[in-house]
N, C-alpha and C positions, 0 to 999 in steps of 0.2 A: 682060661677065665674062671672055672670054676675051683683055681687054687687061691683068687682075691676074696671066692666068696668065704669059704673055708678058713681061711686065714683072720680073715675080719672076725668069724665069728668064734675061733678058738681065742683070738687075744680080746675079744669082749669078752669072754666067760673068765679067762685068765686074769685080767683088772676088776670083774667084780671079786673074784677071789680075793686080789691082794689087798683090797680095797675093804672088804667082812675079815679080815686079819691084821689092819689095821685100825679098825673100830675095835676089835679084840685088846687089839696094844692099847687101845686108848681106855677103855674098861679095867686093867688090870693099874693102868696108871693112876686113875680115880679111884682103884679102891684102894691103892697105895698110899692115897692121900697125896698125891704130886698134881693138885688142878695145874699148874702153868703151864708144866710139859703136856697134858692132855689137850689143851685150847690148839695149838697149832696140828698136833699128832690127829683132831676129830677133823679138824679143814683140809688137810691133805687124804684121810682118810674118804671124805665129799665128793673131793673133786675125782679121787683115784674112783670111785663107785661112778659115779657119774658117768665119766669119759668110757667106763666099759658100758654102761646102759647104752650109751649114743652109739658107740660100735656095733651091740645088738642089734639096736634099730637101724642102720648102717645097712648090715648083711642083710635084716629081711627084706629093707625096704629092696637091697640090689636084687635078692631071689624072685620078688613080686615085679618088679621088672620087666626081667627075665621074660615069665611068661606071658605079658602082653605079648598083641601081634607084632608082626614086622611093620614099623614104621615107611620102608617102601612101598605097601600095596595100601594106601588110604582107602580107609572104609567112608563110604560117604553114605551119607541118608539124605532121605526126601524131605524137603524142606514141608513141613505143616500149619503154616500160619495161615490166617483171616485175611483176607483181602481190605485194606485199610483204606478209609475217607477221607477225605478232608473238614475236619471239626471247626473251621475257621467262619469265625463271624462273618465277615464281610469279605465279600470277592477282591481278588489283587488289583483289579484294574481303579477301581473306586481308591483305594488306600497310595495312590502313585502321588506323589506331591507337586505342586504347583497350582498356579492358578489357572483357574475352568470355567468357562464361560455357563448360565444356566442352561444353553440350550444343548450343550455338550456334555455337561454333568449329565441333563435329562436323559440324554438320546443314550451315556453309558451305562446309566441303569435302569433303560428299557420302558421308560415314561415317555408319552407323547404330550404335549399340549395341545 
């Protein structure tokens, strides 16, 4: 495994090269005075730097990885919350729908006549 790291990260370094010699090609093209050839020669030039940048980041991201722990042995932690209320206007039983007689409304919320 540590020949995919290796690998990613010589052919990233290897396409920003070809990629800063193609920007070259395309510099020498403009001072030649040939813009048309340069337009397509600076987008391939882009995307070749690019795609090694993303390689780069590729291999570190795999090497950072790497050194997390073992995904078998879960680390768990203690849960630390607040113990939570109920914020609710009015109690459930009052909020039930249907129709209630006043002496059963009363007596559900603790009114006596």
């Amino acid at each position: 495994m540590r020949f995919a790291y290796w690998s990613r990260e010589l052919a990233g370094w290897g396409l920003i090269a070809v990629g800063l010699w193609q920007f070259w090609n395309t510099y020498t093209l403009l001072t030649n005075r040939r813009i048309f050839e340069a337009g397509p020669s600076a987008f391939i030039a882009f995307i070749i730097f690019r795609g090694g940048l993303h390689l780069l980041k590729v291999a570190v991201a795999a090497q950072a990885a790497r050194s997390l722990a073992d995904p078998a042995q879960p680390h768990t932690r203690k849960a630390s919350r607040m113990a939570t209320r109920s914020v609710a206007p009015t109690p459930v039983k009052t909020v039930v729908p249907g129709p209630k007689s006043r002496a059963a409304a009363a007596a559900a919320n603790g009114m006596a006549d």
